[in-house]
Each structure stands twice: as C-alpha cells, then as structure tokens.
C-alpha positions as CSV (number, residue, x, y, z in Angstrom):
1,X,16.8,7.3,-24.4
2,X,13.6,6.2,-22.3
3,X,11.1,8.4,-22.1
4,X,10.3,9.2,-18.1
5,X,7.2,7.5,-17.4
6,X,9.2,4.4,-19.1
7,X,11.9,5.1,-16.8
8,X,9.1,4.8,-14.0
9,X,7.6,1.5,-15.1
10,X,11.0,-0.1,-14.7
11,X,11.7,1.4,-11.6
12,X,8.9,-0.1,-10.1
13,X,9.3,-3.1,-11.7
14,X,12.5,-3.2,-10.2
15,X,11.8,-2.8,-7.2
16,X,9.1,-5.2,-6.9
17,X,11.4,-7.7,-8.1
18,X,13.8,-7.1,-5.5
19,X,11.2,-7.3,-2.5
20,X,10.3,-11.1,-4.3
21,X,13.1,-11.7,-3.9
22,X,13.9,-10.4,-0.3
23,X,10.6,-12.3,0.8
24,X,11.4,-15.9,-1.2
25,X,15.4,-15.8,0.4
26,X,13.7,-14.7,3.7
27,X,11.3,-17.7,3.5
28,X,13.6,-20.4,2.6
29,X,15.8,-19.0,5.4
30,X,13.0,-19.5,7.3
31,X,11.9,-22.7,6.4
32,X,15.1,-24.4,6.6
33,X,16.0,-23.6,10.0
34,X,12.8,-24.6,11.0
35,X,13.5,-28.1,9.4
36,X,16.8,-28.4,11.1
37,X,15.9,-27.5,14.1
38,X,12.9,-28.7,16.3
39,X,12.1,-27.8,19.4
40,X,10.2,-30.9,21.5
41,X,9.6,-29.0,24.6
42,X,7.7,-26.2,23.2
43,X,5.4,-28.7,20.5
44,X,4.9,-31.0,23.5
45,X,3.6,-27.9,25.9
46,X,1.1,-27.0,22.6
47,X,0.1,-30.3,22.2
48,X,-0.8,-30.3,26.1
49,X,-2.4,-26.5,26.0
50,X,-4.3,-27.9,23.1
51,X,-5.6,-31.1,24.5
52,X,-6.2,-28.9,28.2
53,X,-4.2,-31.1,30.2
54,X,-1.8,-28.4,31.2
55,X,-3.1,-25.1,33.1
C-alpha cells in the first residue's frame, strides 16, 4: 500500500508527535504542582543568598 520511504516519513512523524506530547503532559505536570505547591523556606533562603545576607 505505502511505498517504504512513505512508510518512514510517518514513522517519524509519529514519533515526533508522541515525544510533543510526552514533553507538553510532562510540562503541565510540572507546572501545576509547582502552582500548588510553594515552598517559603527554600524562596526565602534564595532571596537571602541573593541579596548576601546569609553565608
């Protein structure tokens, strides 16, 4: 039916799709743990490393 480099093109097509994919679901995993969950104590050591008031 499909010749074989057609057969290639979709397979890699394919399989770009599905590592989109993996990334985007990984990334709004990600992102909305992150928004659910914040974590004081290590921002408010950064903020004090940052501003060199903590050694």
């Amino acid at each position: 039916m499909f010749t074989p480099t057609v057969k290639w093109i979709i397979a890699v097509i394919l399989v770009v799709d599905v590592a989109l994919l993996c990334s985007f679901i990984r990334f709004r995993i990600k992102r909305n743990r992150s928004s659910a969950f914040f974590d004081f104590d290590r921002y408010k050591e950064r903020e004090l490393l940052r501003r060199h008031l903590l050694d």
